[in-house]
PLY file of the C-alpha trace (Angstrom):
ply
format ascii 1.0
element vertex 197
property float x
property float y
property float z
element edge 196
property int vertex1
property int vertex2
end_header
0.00 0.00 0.00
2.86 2.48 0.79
4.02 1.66 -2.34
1.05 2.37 -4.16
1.10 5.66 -2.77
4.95 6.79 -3.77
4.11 6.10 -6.97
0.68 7.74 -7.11
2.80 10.74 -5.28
5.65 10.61 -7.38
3.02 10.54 -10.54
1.99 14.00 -9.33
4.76 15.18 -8.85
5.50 14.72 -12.53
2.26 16.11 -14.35
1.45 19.38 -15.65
-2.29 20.78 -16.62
-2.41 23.35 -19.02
-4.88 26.05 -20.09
-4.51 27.00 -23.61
-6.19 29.70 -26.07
-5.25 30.31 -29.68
-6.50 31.62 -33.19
-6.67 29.33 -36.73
-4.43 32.30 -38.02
-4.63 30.10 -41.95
-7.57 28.07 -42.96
-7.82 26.22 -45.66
-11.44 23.17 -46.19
-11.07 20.80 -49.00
-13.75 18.49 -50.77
-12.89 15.37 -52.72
-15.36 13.80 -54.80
-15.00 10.45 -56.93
-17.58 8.99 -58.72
-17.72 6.79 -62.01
-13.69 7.03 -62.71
-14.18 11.12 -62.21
-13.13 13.42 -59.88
-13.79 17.33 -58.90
-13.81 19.02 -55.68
-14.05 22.27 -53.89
-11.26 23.95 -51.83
-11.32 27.53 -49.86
-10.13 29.62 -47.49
-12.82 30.78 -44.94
-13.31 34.10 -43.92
-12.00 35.23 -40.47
-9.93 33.27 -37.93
-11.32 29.93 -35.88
-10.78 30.34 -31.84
-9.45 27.43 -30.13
-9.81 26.61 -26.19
-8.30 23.63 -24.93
-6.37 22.03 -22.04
-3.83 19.09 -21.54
-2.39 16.86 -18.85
0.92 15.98 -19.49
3.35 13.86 -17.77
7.14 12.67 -17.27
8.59 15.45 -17.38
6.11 17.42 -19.89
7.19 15.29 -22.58
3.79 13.06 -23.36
0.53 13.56 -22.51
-3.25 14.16 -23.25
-5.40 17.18 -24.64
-8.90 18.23 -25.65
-9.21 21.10 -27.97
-12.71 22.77 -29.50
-12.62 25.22 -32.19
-15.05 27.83 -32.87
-15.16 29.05 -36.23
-15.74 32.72 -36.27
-16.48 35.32 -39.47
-18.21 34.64 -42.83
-19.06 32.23 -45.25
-16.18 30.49 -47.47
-14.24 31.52 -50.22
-14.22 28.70 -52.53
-12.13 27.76 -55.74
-13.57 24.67 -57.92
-10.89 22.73 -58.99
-11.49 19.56 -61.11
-8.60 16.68 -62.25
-9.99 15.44 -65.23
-10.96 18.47 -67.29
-14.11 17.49 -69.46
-13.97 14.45 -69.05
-16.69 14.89 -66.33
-20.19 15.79 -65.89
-20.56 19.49 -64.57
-23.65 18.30 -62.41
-21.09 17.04 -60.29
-19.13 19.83 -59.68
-21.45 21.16 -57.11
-22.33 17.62 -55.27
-22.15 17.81 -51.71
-20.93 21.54 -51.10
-19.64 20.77 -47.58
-17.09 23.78 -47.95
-15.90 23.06 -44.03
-16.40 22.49 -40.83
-18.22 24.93 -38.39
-17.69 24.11 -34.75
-15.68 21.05 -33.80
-13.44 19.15 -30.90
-10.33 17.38 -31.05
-9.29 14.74 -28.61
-5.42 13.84 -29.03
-2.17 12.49 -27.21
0.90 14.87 -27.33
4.44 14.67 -27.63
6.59 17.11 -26.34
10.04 16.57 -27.43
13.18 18.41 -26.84
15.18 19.97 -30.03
18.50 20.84 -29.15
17.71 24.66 -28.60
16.89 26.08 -24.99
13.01 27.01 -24.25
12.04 25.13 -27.43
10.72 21.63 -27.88
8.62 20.34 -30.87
5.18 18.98 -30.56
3.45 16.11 -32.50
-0.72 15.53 -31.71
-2.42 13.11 -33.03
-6.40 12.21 -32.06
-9.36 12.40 -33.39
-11.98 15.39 -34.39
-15.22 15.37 -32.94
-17.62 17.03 -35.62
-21.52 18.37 -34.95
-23.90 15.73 -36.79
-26.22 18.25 -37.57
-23.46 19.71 -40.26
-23.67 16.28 -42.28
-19.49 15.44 -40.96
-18.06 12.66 -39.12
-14.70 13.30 -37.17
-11.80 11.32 -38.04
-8.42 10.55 -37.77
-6.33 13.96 -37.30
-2.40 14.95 -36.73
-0.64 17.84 -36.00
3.00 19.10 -35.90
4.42 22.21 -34.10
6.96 24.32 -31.82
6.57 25.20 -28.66
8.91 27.70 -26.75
8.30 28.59 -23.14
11.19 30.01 -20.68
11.40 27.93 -17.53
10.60 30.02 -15.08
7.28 31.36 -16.12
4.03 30.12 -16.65
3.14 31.15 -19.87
4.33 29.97 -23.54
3.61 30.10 -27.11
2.85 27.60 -29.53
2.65 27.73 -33.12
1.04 24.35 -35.14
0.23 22.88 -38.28
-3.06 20.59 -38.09
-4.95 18.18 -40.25
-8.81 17.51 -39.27
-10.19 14.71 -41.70
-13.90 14.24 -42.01
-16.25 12.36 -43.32
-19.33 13.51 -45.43
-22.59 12.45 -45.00
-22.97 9.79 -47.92
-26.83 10.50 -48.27
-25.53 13.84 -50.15
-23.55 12.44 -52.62
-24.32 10.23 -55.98
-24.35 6.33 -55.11
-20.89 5.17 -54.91
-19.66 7.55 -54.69
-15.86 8.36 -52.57
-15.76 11.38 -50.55
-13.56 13.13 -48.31
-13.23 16.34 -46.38
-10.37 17.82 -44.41
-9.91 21.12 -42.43
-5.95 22.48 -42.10
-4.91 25.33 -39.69
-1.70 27.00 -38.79
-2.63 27.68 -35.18
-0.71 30.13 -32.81
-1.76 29.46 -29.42
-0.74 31.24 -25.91
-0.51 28.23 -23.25
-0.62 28.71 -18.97
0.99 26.09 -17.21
0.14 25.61 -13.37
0 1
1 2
2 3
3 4
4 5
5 6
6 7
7 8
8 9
9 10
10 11
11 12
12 13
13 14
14 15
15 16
16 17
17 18
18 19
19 20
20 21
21 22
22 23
23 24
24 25
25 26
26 27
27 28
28 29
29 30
30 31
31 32
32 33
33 34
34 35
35 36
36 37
37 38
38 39
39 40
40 41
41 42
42 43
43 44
44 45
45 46
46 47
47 48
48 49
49 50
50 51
51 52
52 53
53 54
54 55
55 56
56 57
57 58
58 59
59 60
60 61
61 62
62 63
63 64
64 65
65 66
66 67
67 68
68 69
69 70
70 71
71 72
72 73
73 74
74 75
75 76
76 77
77 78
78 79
79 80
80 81
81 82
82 83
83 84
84 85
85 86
86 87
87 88
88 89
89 90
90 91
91 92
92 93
93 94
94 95
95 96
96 97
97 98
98 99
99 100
100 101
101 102
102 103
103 104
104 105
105 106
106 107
107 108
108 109
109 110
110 111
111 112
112 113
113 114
114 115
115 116
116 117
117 118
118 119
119 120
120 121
121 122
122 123
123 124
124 125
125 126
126 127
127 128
128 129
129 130
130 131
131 132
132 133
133 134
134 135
135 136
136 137
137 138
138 139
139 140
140 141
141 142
142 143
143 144
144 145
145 146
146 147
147 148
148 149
149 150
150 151
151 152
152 153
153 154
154 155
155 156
156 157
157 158
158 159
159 160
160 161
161 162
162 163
163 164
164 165
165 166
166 167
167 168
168 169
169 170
170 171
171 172
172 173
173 174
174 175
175 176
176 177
177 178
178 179
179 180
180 181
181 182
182 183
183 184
184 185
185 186
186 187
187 188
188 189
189 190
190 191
191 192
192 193
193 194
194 195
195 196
């Protein structure tokens, strides 16, 4: 029993929480349709920035851990740009299938790595989880991944973060043509302001 205690006291000792608030500073939503050997598809930048609130618990020194991040978009509708791989060789009634141009609000559950780059203050960061999307938009989350720097001097409680993340999602099939393949994705470069206590 003692033992059990150390290490549930040493495991403590060891793990950091973390408040976290940052801004989707670069958005880009993409669309993928295939259907009948063609393929077209929709891609944009959104208007305004997406808000992000999250927290983590990391452990062993900071270096791995666990997070929980939700994302409010915020400003207008999308900017999109048609783009379509196969010239003619498709049906334009496709072109518009499924205009899921992105995501509106979402969550992202993910471990983190915290590792330790040779430079003093700075450590790189890779998350990967899943995003949580709102049913009533027609998405399902799915597998996501991130990469990014972190630099925070030692004896303070705040950093800054800046990250590169992929949210993949999945359409609602009952908007698109029998058969047919379809994928969505949400990327972000992210600069977040973190509090450690």
């Amino acid at each position: 029993m003692k033992k059990l205690s150390l290490i549930f006291l040493l495991f403590l000792s060891v793990a950091f929480s973390q408040l976290r608030v940052g801004l989707d500073v670069s958005r880009t939503t993409d669309i993928s349709v295939k259907w009948m050997g063609m393929e077209a598809g929709e891609k944009g930048s959104p208007d305004g920035m997406g808000l992000t609130l999250g927290y983590e618990q990391t452990l062993l020194f900071d270096l791995i851990g666990v997070g929980a991040e939700y994302n409010l978009a915020t400003g207008g509708g999308d900017d999109h740009e048609e783009h379509d791989d196969h010239g003619d060789d498709h049906d334009d009634d496709h072109d518009d299938e499924g205009g899921v141009g992105g995501p509106g609000n979402f969550a992202f559950v993910y471990g983190v790595a915290k590792l330790p780059v040779g430079f003093p203050m700075v450590r790189g960061i890779v998350r990967l989880g899943t995003t949580l999307a709102h049913q009533e938009e027609g998405l399902k989350g799915g597998l996501s991944y991130g990469l990014g720097v972190r630099v925070k001097p030692p004896v303070l409680p705040v950093g800054v973060e800046a990250h590169y993340t992929m949210h993949n999602f999945e359409p609602n099939s009952a908007d698109f043509p029998s058969g047919a393949e379809v994928s969505a994705s949400y990327s972000s470069v992210n600069l977040t302001v973190t509090y450690k206590f």
